[in-house]
PDB file with SEQRES, HELIX, SHEET and CRYST1 records, atoms N, CA, C and O in Angstrom:
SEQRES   1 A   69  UNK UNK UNK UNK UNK UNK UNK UNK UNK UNK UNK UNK UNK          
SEQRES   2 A   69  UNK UNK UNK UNK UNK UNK UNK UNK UNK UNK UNK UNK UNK          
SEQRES   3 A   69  UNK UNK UNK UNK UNK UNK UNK UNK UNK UNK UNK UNK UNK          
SEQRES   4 A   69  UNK UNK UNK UNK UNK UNK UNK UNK UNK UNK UNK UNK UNK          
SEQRES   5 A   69  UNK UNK UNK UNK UNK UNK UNK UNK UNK UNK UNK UNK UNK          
SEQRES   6 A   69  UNK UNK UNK UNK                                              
HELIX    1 AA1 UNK A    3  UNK A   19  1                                  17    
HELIX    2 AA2 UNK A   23  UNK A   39  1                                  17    
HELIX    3 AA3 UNK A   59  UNK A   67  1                                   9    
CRYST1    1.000    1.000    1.000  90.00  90.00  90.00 P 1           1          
ATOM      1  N   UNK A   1      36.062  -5.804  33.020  1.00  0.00           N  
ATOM      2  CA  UNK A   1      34.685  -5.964  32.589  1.00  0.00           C  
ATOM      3  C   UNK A   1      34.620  -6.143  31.089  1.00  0.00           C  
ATOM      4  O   UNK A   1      35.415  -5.564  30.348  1.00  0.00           O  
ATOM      5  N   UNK A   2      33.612  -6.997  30.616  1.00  0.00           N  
ATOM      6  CA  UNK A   2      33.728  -6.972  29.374  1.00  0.00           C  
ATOM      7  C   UNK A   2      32.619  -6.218  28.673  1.00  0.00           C  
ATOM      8  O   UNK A   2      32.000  -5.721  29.614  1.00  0.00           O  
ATOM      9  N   UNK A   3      32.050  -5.871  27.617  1.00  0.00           N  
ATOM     10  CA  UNK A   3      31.269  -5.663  27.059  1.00  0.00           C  
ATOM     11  C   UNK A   3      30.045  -5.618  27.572  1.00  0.00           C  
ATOM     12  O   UNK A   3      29.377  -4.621  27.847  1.00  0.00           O  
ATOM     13  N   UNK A   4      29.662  -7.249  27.742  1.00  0.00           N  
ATOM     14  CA  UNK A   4      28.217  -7.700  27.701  1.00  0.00           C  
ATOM     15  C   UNK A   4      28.005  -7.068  29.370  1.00  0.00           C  
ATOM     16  O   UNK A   4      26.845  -6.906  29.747  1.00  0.00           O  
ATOM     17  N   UNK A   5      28.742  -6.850  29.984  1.00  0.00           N  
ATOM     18  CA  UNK A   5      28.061  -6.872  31.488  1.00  0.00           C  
ATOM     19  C   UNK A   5      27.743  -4.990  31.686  1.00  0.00           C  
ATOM     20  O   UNK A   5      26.824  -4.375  32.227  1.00  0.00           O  
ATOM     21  N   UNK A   6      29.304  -4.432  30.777  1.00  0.00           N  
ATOM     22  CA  UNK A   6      28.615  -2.972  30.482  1.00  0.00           C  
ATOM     23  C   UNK A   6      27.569  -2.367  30.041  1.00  0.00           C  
ATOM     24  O   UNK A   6      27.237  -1.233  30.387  1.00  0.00           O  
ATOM     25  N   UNK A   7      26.861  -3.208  29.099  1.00  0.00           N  
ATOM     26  CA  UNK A   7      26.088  -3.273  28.715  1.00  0.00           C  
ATOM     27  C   UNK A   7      24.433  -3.387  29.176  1.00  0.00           C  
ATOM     28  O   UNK A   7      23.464  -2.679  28.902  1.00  0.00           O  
ATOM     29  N   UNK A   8      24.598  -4.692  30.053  1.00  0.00           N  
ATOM     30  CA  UNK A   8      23.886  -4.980  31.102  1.00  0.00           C  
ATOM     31  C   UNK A   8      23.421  -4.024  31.894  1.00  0.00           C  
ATOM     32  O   UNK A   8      22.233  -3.876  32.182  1.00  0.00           O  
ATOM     33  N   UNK A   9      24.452  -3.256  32.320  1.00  0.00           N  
ATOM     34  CA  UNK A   9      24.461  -2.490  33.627  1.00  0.00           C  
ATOM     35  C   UNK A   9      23.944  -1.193  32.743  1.00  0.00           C  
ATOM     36  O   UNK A   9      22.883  -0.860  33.270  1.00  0.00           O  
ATOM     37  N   UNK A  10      24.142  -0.572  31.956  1.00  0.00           N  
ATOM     38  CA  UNK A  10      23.652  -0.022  31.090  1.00  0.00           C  
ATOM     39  C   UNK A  10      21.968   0.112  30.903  1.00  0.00           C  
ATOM     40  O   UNK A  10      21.270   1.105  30.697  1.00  0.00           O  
ATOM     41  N   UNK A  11      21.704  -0.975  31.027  1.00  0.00           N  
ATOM     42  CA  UNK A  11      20.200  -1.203  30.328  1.00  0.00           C  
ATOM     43  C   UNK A  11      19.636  -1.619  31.093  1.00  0.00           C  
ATOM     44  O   UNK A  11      18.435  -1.492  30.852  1.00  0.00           O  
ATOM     45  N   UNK A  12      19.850  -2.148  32.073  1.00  0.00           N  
ATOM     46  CA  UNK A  12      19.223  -1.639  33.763  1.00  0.00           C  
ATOM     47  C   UNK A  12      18.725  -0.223  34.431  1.00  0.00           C  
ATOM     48  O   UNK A  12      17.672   0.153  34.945  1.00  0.00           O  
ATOM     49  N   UNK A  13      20.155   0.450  34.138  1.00  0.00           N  
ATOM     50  CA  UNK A  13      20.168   1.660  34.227  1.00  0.00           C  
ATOM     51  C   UNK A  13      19.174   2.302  33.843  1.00  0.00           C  
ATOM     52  O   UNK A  13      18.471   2.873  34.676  1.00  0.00           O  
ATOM     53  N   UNK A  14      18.820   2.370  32.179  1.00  0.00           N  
ATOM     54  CA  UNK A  14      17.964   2.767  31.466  1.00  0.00           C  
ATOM     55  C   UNK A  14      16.708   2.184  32.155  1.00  0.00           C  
ATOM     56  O   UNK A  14      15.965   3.061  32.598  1.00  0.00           O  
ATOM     57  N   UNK A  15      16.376   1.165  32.313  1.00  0.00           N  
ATOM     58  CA  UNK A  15      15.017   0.763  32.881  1.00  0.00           C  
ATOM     59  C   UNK A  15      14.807   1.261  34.238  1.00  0.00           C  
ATOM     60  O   UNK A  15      13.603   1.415  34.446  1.00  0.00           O  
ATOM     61  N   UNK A  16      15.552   1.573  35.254  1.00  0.00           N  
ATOM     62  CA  UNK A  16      15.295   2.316  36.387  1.00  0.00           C  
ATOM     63  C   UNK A  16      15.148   3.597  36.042  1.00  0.00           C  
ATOM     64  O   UNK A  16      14.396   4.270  36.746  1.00  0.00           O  
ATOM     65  N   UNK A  17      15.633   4.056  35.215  1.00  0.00           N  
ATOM     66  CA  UNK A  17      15.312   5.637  34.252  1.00  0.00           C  
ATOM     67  C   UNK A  17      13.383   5.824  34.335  1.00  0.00           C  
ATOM     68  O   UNK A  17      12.520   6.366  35.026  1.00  0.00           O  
ATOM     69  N   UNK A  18      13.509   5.076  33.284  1.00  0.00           N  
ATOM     70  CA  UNK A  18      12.382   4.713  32.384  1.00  0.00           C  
ATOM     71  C   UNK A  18      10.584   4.637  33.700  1.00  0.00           C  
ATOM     72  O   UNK A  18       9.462   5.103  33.506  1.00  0.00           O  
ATOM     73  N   UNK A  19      11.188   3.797  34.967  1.00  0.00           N  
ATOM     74  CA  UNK A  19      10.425   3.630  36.021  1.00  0.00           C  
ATOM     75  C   UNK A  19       9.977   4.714  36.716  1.00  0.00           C  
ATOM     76  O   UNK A  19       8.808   4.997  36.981  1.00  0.00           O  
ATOM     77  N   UNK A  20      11.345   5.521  37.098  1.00  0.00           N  
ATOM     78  CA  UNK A  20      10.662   6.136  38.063  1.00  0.00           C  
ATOM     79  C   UNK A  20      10.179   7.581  37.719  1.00  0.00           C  
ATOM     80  O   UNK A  20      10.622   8.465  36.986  1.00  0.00           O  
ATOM     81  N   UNK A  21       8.883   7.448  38.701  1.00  0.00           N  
ATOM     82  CA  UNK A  21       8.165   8.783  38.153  1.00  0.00           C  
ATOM     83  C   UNK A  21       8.547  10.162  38.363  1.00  0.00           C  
ATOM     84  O   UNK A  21       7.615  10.944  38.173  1.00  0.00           O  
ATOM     85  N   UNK A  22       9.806  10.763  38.749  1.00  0.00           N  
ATOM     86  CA  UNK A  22      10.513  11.802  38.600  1.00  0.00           C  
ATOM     87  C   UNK A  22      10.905  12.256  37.339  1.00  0.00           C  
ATOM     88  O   UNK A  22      10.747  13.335  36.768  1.00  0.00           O  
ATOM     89  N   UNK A  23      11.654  10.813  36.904  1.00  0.00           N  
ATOM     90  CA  UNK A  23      12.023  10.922  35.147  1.00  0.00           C  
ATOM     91  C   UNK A  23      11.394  11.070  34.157  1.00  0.00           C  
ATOM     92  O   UNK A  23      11.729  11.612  33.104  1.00  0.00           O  
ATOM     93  N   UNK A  24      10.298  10.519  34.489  1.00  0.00           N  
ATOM     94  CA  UNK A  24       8.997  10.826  33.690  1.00  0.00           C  
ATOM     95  C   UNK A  24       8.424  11.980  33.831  1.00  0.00           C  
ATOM     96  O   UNK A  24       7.825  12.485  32.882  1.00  0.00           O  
ATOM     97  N   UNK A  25       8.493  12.467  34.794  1.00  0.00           N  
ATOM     98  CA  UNK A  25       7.784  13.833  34.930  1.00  0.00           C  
ATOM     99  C   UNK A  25       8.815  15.007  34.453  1.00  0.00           C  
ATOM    100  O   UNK A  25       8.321  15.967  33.861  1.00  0.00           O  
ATOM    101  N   UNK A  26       9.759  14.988  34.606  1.00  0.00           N  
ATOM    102  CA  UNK A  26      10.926  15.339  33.558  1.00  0.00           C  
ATOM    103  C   UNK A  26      11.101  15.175  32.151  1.00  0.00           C  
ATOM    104  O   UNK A  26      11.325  16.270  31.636  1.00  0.00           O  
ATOM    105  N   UNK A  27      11.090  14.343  31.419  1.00  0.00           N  
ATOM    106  CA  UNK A  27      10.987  14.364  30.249  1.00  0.00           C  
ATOM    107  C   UNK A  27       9.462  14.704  29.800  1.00  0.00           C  
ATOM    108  O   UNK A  27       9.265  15.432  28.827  1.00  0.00           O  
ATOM    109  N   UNK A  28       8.617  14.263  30.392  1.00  0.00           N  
ATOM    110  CA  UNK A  28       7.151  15.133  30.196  1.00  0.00           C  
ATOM    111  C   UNK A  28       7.395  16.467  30.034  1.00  0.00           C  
ATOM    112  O   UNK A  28       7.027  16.806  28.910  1.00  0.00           O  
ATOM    113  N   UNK A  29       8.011  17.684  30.879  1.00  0.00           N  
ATOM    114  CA  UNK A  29       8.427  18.720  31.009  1.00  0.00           C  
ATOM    115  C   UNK A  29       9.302  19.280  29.664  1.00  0.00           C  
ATOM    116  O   UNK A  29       9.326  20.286  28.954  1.00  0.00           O  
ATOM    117  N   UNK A  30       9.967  18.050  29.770  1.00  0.00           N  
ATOM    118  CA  UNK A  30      11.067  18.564  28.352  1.00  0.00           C  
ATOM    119  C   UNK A  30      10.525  18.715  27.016  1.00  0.00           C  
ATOM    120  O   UNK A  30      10.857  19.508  26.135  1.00  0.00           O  
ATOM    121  N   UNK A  31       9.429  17.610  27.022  1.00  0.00           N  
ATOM    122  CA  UNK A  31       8.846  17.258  25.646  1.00  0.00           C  
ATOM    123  C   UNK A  31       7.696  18.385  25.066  1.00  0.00           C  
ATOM    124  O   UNK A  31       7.489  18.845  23.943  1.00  0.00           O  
ATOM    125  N   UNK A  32       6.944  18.633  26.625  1.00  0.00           N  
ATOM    126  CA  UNK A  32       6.180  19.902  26.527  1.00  0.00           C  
ATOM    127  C   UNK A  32       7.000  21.498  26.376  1.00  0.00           C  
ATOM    128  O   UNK A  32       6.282  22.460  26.101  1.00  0.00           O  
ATOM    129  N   UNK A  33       7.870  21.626  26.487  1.00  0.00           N  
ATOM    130  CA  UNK A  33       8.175  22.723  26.233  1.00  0.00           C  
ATOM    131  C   UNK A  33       8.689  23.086  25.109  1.00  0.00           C  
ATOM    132  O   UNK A  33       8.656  24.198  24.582  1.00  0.00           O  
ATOM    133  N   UNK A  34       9.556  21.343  24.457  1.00  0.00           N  
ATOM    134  CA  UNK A  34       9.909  21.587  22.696  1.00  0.00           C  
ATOM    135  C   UNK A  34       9.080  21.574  21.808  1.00  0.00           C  
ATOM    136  O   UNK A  34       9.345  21.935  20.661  1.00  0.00           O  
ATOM    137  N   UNK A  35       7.777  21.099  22.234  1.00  0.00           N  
ATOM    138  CA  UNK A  35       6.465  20.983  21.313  1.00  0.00           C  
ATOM    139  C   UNK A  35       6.355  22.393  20.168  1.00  0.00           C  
ATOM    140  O   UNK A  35       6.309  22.426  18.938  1.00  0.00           O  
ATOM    141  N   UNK A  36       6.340  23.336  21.076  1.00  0.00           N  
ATOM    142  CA  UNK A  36       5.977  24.805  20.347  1.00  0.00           C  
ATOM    143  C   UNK A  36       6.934  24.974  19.159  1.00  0.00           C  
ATOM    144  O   UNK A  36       6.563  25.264  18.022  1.00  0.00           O  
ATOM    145  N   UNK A  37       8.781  24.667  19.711  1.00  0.00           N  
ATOM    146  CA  UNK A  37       9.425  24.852  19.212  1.00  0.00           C  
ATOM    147  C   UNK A  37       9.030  23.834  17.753  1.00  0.00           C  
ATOM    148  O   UNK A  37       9.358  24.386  16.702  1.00  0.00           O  
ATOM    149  N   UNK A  38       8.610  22.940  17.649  1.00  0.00           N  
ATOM    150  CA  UNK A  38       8.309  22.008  16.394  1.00  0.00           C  
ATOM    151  C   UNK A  38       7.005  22.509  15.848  1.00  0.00           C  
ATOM    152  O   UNK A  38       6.854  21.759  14.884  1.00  0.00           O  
ATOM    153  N   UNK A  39       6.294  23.062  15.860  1.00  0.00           N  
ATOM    154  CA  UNK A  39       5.053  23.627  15.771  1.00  0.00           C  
ATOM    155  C   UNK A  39       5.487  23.972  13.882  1.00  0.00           C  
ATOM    156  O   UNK A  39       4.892  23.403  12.967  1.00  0.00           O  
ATOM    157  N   UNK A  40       6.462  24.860  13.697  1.00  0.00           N  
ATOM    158  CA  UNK A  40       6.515  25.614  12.601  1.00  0.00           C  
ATOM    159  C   UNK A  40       5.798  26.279  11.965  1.00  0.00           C  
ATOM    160  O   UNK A  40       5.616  25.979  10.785  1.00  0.00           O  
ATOM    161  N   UNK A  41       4.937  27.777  12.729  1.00  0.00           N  
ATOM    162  CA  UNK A  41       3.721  28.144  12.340  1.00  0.00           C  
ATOM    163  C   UNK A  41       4.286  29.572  11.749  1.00  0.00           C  
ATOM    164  O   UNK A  41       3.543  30.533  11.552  1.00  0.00           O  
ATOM    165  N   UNK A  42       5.377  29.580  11.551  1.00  0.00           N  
ATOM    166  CA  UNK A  42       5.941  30.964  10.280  1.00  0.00           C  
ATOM    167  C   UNK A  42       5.714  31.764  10.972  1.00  0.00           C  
ATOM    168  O   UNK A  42       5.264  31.808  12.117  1.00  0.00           O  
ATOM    169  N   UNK A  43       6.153  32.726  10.005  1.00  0.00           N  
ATOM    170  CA  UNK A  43       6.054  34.114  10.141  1.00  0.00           C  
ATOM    171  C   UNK A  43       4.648  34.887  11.063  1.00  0.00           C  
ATOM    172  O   UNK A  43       3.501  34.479  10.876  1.00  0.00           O  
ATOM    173  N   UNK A  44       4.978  36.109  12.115  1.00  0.00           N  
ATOM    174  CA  UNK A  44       3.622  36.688  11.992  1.00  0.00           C  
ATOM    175  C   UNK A  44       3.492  37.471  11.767  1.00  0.00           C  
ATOM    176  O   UNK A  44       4.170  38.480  11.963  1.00  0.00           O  
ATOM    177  N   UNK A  45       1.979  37.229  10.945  1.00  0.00           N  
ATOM    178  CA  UNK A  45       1.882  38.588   9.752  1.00  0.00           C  
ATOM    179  C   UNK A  45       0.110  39.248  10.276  1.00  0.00           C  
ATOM    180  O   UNK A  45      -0.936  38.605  10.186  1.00  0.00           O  
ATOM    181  N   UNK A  46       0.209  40.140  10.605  1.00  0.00           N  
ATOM    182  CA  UNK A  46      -0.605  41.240  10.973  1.00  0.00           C  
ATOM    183  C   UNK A  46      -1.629  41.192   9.868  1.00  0.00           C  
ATOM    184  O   UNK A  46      -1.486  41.256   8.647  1.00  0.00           O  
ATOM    185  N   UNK A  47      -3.060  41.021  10.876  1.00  0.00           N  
ATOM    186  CA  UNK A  47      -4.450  41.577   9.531  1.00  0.00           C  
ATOM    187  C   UNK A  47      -4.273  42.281   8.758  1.00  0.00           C  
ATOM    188  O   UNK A  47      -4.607  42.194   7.577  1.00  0.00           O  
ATOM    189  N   UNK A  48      -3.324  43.681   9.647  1.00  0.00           N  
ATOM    190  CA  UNK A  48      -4.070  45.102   8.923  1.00  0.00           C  
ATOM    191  C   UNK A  48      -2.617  45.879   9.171  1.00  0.00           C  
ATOM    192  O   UNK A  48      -2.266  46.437  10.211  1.00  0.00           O  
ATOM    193  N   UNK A  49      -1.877  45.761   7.936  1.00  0.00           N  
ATOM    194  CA  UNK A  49      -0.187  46.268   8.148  1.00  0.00           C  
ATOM    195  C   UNK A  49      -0.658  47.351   7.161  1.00  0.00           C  
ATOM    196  O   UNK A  49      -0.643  47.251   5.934  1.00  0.00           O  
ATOM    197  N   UNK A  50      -1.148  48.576   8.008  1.00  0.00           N  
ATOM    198  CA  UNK A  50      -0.970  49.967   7.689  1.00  0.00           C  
ATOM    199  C   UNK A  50      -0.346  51.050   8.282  1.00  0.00           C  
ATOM    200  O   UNK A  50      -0.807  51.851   9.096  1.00  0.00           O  
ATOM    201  N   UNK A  51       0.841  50.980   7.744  1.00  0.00           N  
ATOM    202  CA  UNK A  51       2.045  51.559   8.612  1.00  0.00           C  
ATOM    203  C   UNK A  51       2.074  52.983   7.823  1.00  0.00           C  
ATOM    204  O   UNK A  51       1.969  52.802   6.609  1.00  0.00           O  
ATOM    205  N   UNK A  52       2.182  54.266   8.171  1.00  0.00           N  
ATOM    206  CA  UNK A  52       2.761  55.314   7.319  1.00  0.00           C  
ATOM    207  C   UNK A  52       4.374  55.453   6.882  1.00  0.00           C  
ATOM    208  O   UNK A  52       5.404  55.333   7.544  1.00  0.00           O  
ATOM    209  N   UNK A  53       4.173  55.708   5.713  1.00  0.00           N  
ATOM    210  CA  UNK A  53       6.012  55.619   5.408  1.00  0.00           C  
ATOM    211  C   UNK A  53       6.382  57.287   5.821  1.00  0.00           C  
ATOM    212  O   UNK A  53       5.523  58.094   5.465  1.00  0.00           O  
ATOM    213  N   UNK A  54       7.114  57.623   6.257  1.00  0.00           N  
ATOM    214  CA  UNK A  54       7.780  58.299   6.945  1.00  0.00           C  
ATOM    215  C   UNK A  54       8.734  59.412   5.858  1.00  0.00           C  
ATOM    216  O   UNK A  54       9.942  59.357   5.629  1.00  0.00           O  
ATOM    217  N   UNK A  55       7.842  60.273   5.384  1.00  0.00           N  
ATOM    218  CA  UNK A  55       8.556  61.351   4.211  1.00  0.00           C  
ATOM    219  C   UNK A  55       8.293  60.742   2.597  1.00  0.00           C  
ATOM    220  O   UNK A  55       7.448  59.978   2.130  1.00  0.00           O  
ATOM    221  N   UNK A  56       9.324  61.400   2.074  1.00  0.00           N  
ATOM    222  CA  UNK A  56       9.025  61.100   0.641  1.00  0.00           C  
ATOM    223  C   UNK A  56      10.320  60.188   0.286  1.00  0.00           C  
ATOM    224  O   UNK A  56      11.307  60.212   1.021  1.00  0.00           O  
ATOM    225  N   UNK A  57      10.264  59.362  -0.910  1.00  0.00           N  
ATOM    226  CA  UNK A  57      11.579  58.659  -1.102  1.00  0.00           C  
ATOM    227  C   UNK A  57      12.689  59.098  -0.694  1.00  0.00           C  
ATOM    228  O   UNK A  57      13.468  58.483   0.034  1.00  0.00           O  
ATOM    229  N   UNK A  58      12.912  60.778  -1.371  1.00  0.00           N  
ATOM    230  CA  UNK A  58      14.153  61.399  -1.535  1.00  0.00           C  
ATOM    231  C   UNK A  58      14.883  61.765  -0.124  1.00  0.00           C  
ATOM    232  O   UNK A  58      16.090  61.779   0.118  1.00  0.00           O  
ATOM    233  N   UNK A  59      13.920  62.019   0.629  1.00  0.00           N  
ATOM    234  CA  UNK A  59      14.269  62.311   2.043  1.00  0.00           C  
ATOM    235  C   UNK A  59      14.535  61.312   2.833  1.00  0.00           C  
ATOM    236  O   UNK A  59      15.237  61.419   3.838  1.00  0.00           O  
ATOM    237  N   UNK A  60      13.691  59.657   2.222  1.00  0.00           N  
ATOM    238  CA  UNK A  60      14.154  58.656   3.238  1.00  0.00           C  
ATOM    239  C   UNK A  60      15.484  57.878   2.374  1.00  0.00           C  
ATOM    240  O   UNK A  60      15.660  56.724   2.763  1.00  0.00           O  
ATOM    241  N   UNK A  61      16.273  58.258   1.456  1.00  0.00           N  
ATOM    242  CA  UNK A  61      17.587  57.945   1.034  1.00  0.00           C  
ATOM    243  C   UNK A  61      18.641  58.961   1.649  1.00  0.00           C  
ATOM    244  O   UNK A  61      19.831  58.727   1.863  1.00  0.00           O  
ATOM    245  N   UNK A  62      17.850  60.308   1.920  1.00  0.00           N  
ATOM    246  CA  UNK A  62      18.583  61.453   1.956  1.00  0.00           C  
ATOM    247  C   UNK A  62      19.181  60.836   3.766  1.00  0.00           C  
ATOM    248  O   UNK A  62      20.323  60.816   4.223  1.00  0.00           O  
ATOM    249  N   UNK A  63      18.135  60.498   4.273  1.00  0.00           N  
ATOM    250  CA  UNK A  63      18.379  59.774   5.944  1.00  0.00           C  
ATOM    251  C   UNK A  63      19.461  58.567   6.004  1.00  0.00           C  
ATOM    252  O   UNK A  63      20.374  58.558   6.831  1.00  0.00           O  
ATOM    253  N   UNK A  64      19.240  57.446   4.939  1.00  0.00           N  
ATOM    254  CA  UNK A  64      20.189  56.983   4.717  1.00  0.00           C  
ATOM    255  C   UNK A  64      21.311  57.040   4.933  1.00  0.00           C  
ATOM    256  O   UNK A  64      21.948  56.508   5.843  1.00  0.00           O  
ATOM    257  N   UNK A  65      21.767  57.925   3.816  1.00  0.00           N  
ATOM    258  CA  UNK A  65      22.995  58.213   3.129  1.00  0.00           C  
ATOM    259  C   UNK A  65      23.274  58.481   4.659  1.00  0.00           C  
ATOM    260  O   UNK A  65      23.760  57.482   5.190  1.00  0.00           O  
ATOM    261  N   UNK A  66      23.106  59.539   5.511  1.00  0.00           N  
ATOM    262  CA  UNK A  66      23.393  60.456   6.652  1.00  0.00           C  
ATOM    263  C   UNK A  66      23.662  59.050   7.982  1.00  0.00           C  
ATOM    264  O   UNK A  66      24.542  59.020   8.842  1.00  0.00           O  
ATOM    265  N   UNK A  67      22.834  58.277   7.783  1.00  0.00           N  
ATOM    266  CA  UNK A  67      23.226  57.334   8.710  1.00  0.00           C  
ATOM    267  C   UNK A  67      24.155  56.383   8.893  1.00  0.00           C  
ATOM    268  O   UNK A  67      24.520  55.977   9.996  1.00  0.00           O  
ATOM    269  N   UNK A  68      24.691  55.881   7.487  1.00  0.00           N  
ATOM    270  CA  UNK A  68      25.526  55.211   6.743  1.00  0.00           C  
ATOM    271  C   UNK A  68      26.927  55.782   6.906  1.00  0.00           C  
ATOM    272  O   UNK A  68      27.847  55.017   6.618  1.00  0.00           O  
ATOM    273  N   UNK A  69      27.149  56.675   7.209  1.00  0.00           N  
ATOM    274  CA  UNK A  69      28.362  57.713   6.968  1.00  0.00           C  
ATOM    275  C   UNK A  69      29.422  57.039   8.300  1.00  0.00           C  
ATOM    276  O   UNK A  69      30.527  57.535   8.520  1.00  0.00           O  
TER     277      UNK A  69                                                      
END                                                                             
């Protein structure tokens, strides 16, 4: 076989792809589910980030140190 007929057969291929409505409903599927992933809507960051800190400095290094060990 040479080239041009691989080719051929190739891009046939692709157009029976392209036709039938399985494949389409498949890549519909695919395209909808990477959407979000392209979205790029950052970080999420909370209205109201009022968290209590948990002791005083010295005690939350003192936890540290103790965990680190």
């Amino acid at each position: 076989m040479d080239s041009k007929t691989t080719q051929q057969q190739g891009d046939a291929n692709q157009q029976k792809a392209e036709n039938n409505s399985l494949h389409k409903k498949a890549t519909d599927g695919i395209k909808k589910a990477f959407q979000a992933h392209s979205a790029n809507p950052g970080p999420a960051i909370p209205k109201e980030f009022n968290v209590p800190e948990e002791g005083t400095k010295e005690e939350r290094r003192a936890k540290a140190k103790e965990m680190n060990k």
